[in-house]
N, C-alpha and C positions, 0 to 999 in steps of 0.2 A: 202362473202357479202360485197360490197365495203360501206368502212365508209365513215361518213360525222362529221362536228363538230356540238354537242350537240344532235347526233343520242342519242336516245334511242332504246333499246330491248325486248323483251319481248320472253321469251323460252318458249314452251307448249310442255309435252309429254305426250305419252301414247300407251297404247297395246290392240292390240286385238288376245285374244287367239281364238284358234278353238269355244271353246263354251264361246260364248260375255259375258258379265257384263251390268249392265244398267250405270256402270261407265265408261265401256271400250267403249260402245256403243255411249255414250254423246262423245266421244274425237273423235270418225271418225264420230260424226254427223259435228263436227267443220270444219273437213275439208272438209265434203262435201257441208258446204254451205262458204265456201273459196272463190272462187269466184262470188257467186250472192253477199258477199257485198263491193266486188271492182269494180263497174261499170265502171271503165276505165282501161285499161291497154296499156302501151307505144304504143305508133301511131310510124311508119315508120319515120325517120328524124330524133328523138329525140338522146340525147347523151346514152343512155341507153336501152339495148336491150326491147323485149316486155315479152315473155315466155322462157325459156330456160330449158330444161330437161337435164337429165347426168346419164350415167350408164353405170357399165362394159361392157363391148362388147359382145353383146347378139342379135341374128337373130331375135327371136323370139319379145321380147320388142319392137326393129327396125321396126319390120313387123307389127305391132299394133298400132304403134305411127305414122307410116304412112299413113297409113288408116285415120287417121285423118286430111289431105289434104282436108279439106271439101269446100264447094261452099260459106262459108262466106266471103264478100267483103263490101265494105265502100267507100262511097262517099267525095269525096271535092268538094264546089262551093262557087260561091259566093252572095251574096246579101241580103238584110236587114234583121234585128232579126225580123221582123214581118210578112214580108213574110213567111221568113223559118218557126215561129211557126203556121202562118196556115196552112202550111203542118204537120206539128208534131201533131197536135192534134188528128188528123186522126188515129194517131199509138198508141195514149196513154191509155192502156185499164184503163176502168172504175172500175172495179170487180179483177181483176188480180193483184199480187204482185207485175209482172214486167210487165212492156209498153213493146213496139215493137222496140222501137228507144230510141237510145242515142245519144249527139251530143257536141261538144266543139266550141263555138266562139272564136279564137286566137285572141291575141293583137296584134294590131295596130302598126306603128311608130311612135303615135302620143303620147300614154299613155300605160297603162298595164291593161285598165277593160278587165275583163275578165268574158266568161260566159256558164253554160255547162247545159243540161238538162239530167237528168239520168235516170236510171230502173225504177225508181217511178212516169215518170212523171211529174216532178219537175223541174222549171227551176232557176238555184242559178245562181247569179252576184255578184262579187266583182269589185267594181267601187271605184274612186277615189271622192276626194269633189266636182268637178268640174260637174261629170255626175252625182253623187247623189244630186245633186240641182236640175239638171234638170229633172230628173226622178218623182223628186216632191214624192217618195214612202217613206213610212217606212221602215228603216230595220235596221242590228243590227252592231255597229261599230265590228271593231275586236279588238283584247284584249290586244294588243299591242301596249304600247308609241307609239315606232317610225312609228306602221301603222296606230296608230287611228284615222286619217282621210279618213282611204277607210271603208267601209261600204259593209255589203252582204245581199243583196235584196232576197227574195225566193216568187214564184210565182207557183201556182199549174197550169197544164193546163187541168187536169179534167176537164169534163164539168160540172159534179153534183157541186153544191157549197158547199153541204152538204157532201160529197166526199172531197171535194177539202180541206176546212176548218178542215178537220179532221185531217190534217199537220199541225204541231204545226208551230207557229213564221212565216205564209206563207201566201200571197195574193192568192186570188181566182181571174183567170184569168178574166176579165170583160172589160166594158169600158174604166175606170178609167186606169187598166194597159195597154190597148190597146194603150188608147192614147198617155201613157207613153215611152211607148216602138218607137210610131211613134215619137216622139220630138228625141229622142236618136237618132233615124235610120237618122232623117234630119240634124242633126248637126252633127253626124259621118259619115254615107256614109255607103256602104254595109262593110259586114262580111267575111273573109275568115271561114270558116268552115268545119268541117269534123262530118261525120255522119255514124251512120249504123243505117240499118231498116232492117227490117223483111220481108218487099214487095219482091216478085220475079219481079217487072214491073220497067222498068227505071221510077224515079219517075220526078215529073213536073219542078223541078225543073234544069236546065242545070247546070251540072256538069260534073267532069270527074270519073270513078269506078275505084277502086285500088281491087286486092287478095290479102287477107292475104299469106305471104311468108315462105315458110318454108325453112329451110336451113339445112344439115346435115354434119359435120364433126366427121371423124376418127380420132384418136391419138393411137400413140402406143407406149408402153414403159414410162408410165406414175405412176408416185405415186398414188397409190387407195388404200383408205380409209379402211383396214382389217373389216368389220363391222360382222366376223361371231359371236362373241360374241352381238350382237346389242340390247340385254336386256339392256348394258352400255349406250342406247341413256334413258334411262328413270332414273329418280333423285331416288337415294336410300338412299344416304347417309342421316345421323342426322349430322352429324359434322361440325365444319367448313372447316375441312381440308377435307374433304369429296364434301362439297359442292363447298367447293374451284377447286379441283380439278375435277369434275363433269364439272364445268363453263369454264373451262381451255377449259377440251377435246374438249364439243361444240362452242366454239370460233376457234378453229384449225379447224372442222369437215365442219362448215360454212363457213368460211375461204376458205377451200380447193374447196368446191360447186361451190362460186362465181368467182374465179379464173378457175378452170374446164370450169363456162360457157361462160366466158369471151375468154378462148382459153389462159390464159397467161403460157407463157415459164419456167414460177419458177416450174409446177410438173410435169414435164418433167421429168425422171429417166438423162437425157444426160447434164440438165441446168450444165452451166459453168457460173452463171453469177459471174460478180464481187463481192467480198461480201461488198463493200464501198458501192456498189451502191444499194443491194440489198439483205436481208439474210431471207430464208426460209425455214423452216422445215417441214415435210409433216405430218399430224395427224400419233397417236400412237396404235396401230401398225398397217403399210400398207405394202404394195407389190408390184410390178411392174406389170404392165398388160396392156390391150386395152381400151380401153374408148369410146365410142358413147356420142356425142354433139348436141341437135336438138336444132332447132331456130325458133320460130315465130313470125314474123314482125308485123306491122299494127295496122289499128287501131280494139285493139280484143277486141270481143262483150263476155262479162262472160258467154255466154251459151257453148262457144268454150273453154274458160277456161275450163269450169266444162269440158266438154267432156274429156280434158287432165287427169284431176285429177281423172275423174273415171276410164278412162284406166288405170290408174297407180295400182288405191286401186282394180283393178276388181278382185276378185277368179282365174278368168281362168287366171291369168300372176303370179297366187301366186308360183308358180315352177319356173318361169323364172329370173336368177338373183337373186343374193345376194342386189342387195339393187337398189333404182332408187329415183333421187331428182330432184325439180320442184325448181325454182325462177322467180319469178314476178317482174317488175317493173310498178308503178300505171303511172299515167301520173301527173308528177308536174304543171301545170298550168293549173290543174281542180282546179274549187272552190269545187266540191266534188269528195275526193279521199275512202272514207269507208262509208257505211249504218249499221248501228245498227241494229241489230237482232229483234227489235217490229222497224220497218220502218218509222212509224207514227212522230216517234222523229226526232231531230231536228240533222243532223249530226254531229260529231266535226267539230269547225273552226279550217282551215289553211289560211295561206296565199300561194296564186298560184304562184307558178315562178318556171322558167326553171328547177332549179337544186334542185327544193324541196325535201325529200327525203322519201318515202312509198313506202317499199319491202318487199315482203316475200319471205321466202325462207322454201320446208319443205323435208327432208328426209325421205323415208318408205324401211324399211327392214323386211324380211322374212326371214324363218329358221323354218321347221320341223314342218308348221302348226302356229307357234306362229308367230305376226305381231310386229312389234314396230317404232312408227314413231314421229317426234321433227319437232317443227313449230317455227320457228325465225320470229318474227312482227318487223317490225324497224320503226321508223316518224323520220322527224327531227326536225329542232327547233321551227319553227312556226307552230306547230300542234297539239292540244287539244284534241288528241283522250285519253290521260293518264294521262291530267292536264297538 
């Protein structure tokens, strides 16, 4: 998993034996709603792949994970936040968990506001002092010296108010924000944008439709991770030296993931690299084998994520493969990268920019009916999801 400075981690494991636990059961509840609370995941362009999968070299897993080439596509166009949210509203159910549409307004060469509407329905902006005067709205600075003069505005687009208002720290779409939204759209100029929706109709808006892209590489003759012992991905130890070494392995294990998905030359069984310039060891104990790499681009809508993740946790692939791991990259220049489990709440603050940094990464291994699988959460330094 590529580091960043003042990344933090967070490791989560757990097992699911043949007959569940209501403990073992709560840990594959986690991943299965993994992606309903990342509404965004890397859009096509970004420095940073979108989905990445990785697993020994296996027909069968190949054959499955392809199948999921699905008819999900996303739009870019351009033209005013107000326009674009009368179309949005259209999509945002009332009664439902998740709307139909998600959507990110890009920065400008002018300034860095930014602004994104997600699962919820929800439209957040992080504005500078300049657009938060004109906007004339309440909202909340962020928590940071050096940024305490941008501010994040949240606006429901619900229609119910009584709906709408039940998001905490959030305007209820109405006049007042209507007009708001109009002073912004005339003193900035239209929006580049990108979007997905649910409509099968090209929608009213003129734009151009992108497919999600999938890409797949082979390697061979590669370092792979031994996991038949893979009970070792779950924390046993009481010790220090125990947990010490526990924290080792899965730093190598994740290590080895994000380099796999990356395609880098260091676990290569053949690397010659220099060791001035570069020194690498491959997790303990591994072996040399084939590896399968998937890729998918775009701008991905979390029902597609989920698809990924339950092919992987499915029963029917539990014979296939000694082990198979998934990494995410969110999109750094959302104002919301995570949703909280009761929705209703107020997300953590980040600040958006390019090289922000929210990944997950999780591995799942099998062996003889028993499952065990480790979830790495990373943020980086302007983000309040863990204080």
């Amino acid at each position: 998993m590529p580091s960043q400075g003042n990344t933090r981690t967070v490791v989560t494991t757990g097992s699911t034996p043949t007959q569940s636990t209501s403990s073992s059961q709560a840990g594959v509840d986690k991943l299965h709603t993994l992606a309903s609370s990342r509404p965004f995941t890397r859009q096509e362009g970004s420095s940073l792949p979108g989905v990445d999968v990785v697993f020994p070299a296996c027909a069968a897993l190949e054959e499955a994970l392809v199948q999921l080439r699905a008819s999900f596509s996303y739009w870019r166009c351009e033209c005013g936040l107000g326009d674009f949210l009368a179309f949005a509203k259209s999509y945002v159910n009332e009664n439902a968990l998740e709307s139909d549409i998600i959507a990110l307004g890009l920065a400008g060469p002018v300034n860095d506001d930014v602004w994104c509407v997600d699962s919820r329905g929800i439209l957040t902006a992080v504005v500078g002092k300049e657009t938060y005067e004109v906007l004339g709205l309440v909202g909340e600075p962020l928590p940071w010296k050096e940024h305490a003069d941008e501010h994040v505005i949240r606006i429901s687009l619900r229609a119910s108010r009584r709906q709408a208002e039940g998001f905490k720290a959030c305007h209820a779409y109405g006049s007042k924000e209507a007009d708001a939204i109009l002073r912004w759209d005339t003193k900035r100029g239209p929006w580049r944008i990108v979007y997905y929706y649910s409509g099968t109709d090209n929608p009213p808006l003129k734009g151009i439709r992108s497919e999600l892209k999938q890409s797949i590489r082979k390697r061979d003759n590669v370092h792979i991770p031994n996991l038949e012992d893979a009970s070792t991905l779950v924390r046993h130890g009481r010790t220090d030296e125990e947990t010490d070494a526990w924290g080792e392995g899965m730093s190598s294990l994740f290590e080895w993931i994000g380099m796999a998905g990356l395609g880098s030359p260091r676990i290569s069984a053949n690397d010659r690299c220099d060791p001035y310039i570069a020194v690498y060891a491959p997790p303990e104990p591994s072996y040399i084998g084939n590896l399968t790499c998937m890729r998918w681009s775009g701008l991905i809508p979390s029902a597609f994520v989920q698809e990924i993740i339950d092919q992987i946790l499915s029963p029917n692939l539990a014979s296939q493969g000694p082990f198979i791991a998934a990494t995410a990259q969110c999109i750094g220049t959302s104002p919301v990268s995570y949703l909280l489990p009761d929705t209703s709440r107020t997300p953590p603050l980040r600040l958006p920019r390019e090289d922000a940094g929210d990944t997950w990464s999780f591995v799942y291994a099998r062996k003889d009916g028993e499952r065990w699988w480790a979830l790495a959460e990373s943020v980086g330094k302007y983000d309040k999801r863990w204080g």
